[in-house]
Structures are given as structure tokens and as C-alpha cells.
C-alpha positions in Angstrom: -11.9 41.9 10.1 -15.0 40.1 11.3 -18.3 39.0 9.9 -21.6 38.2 11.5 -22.7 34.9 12.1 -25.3 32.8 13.4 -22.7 30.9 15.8 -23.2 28.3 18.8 -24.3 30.3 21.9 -25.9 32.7 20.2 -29.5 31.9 21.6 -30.6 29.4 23.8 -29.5 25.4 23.0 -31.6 22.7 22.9 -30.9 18.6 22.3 -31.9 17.7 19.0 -30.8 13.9 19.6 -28.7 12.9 23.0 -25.4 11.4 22.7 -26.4 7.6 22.4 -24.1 6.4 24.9 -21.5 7.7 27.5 -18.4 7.8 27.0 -15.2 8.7 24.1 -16.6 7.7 20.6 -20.5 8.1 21.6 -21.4 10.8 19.2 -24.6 12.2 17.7 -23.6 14.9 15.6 -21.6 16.0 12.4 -25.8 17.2 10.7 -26.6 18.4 7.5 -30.2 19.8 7.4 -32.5 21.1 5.5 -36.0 22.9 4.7 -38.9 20.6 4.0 -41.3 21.8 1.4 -44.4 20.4 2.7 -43.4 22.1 6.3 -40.7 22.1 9.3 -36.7 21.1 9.1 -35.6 17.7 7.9 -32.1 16.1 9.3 -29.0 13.9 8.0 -26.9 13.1 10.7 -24.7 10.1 11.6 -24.9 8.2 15.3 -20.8 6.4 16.4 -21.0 3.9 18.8 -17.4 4.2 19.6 -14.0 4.4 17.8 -13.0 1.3 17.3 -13.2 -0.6 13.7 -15.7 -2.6 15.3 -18.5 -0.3 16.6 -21.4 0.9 15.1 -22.0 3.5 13.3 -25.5 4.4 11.0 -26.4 7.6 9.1 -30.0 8.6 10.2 -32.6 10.6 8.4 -35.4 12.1 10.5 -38.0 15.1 10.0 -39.5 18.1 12.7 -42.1 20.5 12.7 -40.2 22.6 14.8 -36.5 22.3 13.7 -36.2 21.2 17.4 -38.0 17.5 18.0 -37.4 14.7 16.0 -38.4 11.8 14.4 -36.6 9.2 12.4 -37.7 8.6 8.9 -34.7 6.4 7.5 -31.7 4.4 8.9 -28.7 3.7 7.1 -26.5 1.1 8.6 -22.6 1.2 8.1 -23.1 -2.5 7.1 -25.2 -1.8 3.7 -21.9 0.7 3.0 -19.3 -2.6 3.8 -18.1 0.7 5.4 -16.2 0.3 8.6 -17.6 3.9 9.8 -19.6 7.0 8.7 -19.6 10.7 9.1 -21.1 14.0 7.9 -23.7 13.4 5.2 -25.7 16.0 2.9 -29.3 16.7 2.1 -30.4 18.4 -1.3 -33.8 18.9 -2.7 -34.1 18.2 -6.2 -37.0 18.8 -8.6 -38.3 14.8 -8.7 -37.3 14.8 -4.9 -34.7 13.7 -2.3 -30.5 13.1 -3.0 -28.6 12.2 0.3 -25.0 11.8 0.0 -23.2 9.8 2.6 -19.5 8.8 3.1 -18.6 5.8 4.3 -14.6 4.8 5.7 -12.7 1.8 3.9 -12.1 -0.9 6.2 -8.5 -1.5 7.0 -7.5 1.9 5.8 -7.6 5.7 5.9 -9.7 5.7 2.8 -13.0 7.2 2.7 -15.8 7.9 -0.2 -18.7 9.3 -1.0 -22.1 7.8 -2.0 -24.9 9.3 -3.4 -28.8 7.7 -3.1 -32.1 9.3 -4.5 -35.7 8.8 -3.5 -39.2 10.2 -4.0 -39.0 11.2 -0.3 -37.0 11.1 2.8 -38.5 7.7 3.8 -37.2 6.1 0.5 -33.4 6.2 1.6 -33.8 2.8 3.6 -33.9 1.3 1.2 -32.2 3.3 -1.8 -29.5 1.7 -3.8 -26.6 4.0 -3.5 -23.7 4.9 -5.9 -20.5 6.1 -6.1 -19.6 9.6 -6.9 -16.9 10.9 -5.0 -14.5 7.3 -5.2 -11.2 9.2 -3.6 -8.0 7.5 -4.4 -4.5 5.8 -2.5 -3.7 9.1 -2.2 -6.8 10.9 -0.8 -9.6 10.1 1.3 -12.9 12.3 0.5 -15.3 13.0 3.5 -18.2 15.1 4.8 -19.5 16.7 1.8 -21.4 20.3 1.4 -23.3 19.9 -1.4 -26.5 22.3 -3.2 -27.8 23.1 -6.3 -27.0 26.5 -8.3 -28.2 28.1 -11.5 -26.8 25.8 -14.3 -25.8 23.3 -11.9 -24.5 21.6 -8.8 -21.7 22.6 -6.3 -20.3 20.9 -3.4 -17.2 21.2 -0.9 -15.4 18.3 0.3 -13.1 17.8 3.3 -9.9 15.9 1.7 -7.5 14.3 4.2 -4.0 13.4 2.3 -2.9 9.6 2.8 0.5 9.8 1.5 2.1 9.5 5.0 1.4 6.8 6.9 -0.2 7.7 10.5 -0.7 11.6 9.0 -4.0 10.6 7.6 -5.9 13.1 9.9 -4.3 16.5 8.2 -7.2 18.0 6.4 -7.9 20.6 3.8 -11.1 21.5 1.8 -11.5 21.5 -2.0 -14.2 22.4 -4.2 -16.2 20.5 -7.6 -18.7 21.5 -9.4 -21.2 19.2 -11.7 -24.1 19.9 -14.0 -26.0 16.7 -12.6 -24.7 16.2 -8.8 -23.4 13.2 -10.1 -20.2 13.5 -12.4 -18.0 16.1 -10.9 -15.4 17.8 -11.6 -12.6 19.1 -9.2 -11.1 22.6 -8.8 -8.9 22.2 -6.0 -8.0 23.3 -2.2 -10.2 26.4 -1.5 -9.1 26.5 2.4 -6.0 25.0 4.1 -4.9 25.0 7.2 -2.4 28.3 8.5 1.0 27.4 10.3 1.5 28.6 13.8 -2.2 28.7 14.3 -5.4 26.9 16.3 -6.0 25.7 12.4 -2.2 24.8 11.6 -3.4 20.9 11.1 -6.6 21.2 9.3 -9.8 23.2 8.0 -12.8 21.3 6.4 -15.5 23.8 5.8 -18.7 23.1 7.1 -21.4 25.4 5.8 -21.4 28.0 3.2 -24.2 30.6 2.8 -25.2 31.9 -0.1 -23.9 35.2 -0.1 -20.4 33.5 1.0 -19.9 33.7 4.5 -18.9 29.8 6.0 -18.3 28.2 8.8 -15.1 25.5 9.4 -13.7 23.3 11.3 -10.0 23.6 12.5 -7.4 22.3 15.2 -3.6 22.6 15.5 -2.0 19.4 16.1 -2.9 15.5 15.5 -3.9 15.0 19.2 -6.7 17.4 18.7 -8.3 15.1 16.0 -12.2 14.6 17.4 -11.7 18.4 19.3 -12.4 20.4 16.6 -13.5 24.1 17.1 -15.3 26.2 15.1 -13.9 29.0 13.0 -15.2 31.2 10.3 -14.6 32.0 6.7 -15.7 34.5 3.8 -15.5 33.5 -0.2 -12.6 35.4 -2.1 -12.4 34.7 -5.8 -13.9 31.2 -5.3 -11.9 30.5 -2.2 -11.9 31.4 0.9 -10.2 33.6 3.7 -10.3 32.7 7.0 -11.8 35.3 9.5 -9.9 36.3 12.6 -7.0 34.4 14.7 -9.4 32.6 16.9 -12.2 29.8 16.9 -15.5 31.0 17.6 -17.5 28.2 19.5 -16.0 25.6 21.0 -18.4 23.1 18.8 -17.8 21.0 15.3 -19.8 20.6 12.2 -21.7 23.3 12.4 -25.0 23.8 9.9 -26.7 26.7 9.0 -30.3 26.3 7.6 -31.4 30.2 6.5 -35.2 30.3 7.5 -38.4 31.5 5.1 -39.2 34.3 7.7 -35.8 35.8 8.2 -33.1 34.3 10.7 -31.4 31.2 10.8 -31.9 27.4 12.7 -28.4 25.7 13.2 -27.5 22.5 14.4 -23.8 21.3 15.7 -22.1 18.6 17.7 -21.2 19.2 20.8 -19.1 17.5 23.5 -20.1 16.6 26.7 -17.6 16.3 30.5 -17.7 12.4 29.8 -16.7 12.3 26.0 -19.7 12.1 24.2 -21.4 14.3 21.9 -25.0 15.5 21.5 -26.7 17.3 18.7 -27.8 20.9 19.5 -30.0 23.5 17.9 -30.7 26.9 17.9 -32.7 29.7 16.7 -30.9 32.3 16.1 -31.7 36.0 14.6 
């Protein structure tokens, strides 16, 4: 069984933004992109300055003509968040404008949540008061969201990473929720686990789903893999999903798929580099 997809290494690669640093924990990556209406690509990404609790780490915003070069249009701190790190966010159009929804990591803990901010435009994040829609719990932390708007409503994907034993916090599964504002949601359950005696036998957190129900994951066998993700891919069944083939696909994480006006795809994904750090590349692929 396979399915065609626009994958990493399907065209030529460029840099969308350059690792910001060398080194382990240096990473430009984990994007969520999409289409602007007045013209070109816009981008959500988040920068890490490191692993540690006390390096940075900011969510940026930034807009292209060309889905290739960038420019920053809002950056969100980890410090606004009291977060002690950040990770994937999401970008959704709505009909009065902007909703970016960014998690943030509990200091001290395994815990992460999920904020949501709203603005007349991209710029208006900076400064955006943001709120609280996807809390988790003690026994769940809730992290890099998928999230768009369907007929009737709102749907969104979420990576869940179970916290109920203590230093197996990086195990990870994804569930789904649905909403008819994109603001109280309500949860359905796991929709893709991980598959014993496989490359994805510790986790899978889905990473893009298309429309017509292909998707894109991220999976790795063991706990020392955490932060070596690969990239696997997935079809909807029945409101889950299947996974697609024994092996991973692209040696690449968090990849996004942003389905173009004219036919073909532009898709963005973090990808590692001989000394540790990550980059953000694109593609245009058919």
C-alpha cells in the first residue's frame, strides 16, 4: 500500500530561516504555514536556543512573496507565555482575520498547553492577549496543534504525550477535537498511535493532514531517538488513521504541506544539520 505525497527531497531545498546557532538544541523549524489572501505564503514557526530550561525559545510570525524568503512580522517570546519552551504552532484564517495557536511547556514539569491569540492581521500577534484553550492536565501534556476550519465548524489534531510515568513523558500519540468556534473543544480521542516492533514503536504525532485525507507524521522507536524524528505517512480511515508502509519516508520532522491556488504543493520541514542544529527548508513540489 502506498500513497503519493509531496515529501522532503522531492524537488530542490532551499533555507527558509538558518538554524540560529550551532550546535544540539539550535533549531529553526517545527512550521505551520499558510496562504495569504492578499498574496504569497505566511509562516508560524518557533526558533530554540538550546535544550536547557534556561534557553530561549520564541514563536515567530513572518510573511513571503515567494513561499521561499522571509520576513518577520511578529515575535512571540517564551517569556510573555511564563512558558519555559515552545514548539509547533498553527496558523488559520478566519473571516474577521488571523487565529495563531501556540503551545507553550510548564516550567518544572512535562506539562505543556495550548494558547490561542486573534488579530486583524499577522502583525497584530505581538502584541495579542492570548488564552487558553487546550489546558492539558497532570495526566497529559497537549502540544503542536493542527488546526483549520471545516463546514459547520473547526477541527484540529493534537500531539498528546502521557505524564503518568515519570521520565516516560516523551511517548506520544495523536488525538483529535472538534469545535464549532476554535475555541471550546471537544475531544474524540487517539486517532494514531504508535505500532510495537516498529521505527514508530514510541510515538506518532501527525503533522499535516490534507483535505482529501492523506497526512504526514512524525515517528521514532525508542526514547533516545526523542529530537530524531523521521517522517512517516498516513491516510484517514473512519476518522482515524492508518499508517502507510513499514518505513519513514524523509529523514526530516514536522513536516507542512500548504496545497497551492495553481495546482502543486509548497512544504516546509525541519531539518538537521552534521553539527546538531536544525534549519527550515522549503520546496516546491508538483
Amino acid at each position: 500500500m502506498s500513497i503519493d505525497f509531496p515529501v522532503p527531497g522531492s524537488a530542490a531545498a532551499s533555507v527558509a530561516v538558518p538554524a540560529p546557532g550551532s550546535g544540539h538544541g539550535f533549531w529553526a523549524g517545527s512550521p505551520g504555514a499558510a496562504l495569504d489572501p492578499e498574496g504569497g505564503v505566511l509562516l508560524a514557526y518557533r526558533l530554540r536556543l538550546g535544550v536547557r530550561p534556561e534557553d530561549g525559545a520564541q514563536t515567530i510570525v513572518a510573511r513571503s512573496d515567494d513561499g521561499d524568503t522571509f520576513s518577520t512580522v511578529a515575535t512571540l517570546d517564551k517569556s510573555r507565555f511564563g512558558a519555559m519552551s515552545m514548539e509547533r504552532p498553527a496558523l488559520v484564517r478566519t473571516d474577521r482575520g488571523w487565529r495563531l495557536y501556540v503551545c507553550s511547556a510548564t516550567p518544572g514539569s512535562k506539562h505543556w498547553w495550548i494558547d490561542v491569540l486573534e488579530a486583524d492581521d499577522p502583525a497584530g500577534f505581538a502584541d495579542a492577549d492570548a488564552r487558553t484553550v487546550f489546558p492539558g492536565d497532570e495526566t497529559v501534556a497537549v502540544k503542536d496543534p493542527i488546526v483549520r476550519r471545516v463546514d459547520g465548524g473547526w477541527e484540529a489534531w493534537i500531539c498528546c504525550h502521557p505524564l503518568d510515568e515519570p521520565d516516560e513523558e516523551d511517548r506520544m500519540t495523536s488525538a483529535y477535537a472538534t469545535s464549532s468556534d476554535g475555541l471550546e473543544w471537544q475531544w474524540h480521542g487517539t486517532v494514531l498511535g504508535p505500532r510495537p516492533g516498529t521505527w514508530d514503536a514510541r510515538g506518532a504525532r501527525l503533522t499535516v493532514v490534507l483535505p482529501d485525507g492523506r497526512a504526514a507524521y512524525d515517528g521514532r522507536a525508542t526514547k533516545e531517538e526523542n529530537w530524531f524524528e523521521r517522517t512517516g505517512l498516513a491516510r484517514r480511515v473512519d476518522g482515524r488513521f492508518e499508517q502507510v508502509g513499514d518505513e519513514p519516508v524523509a529523514d526530516a520532522r514536522y513536516l507542512e504541506v500548504l496545497p497551492l491556488p495553481g495546482g502543486g504543493y509548497r512544504i516546509y520541514y525541519e531539518a538537521r544539520l552534521p553539527d546538531g542544529s536544525h534549519e527550515l527548508r522549503t520546496e516546491r513540489s508538483a
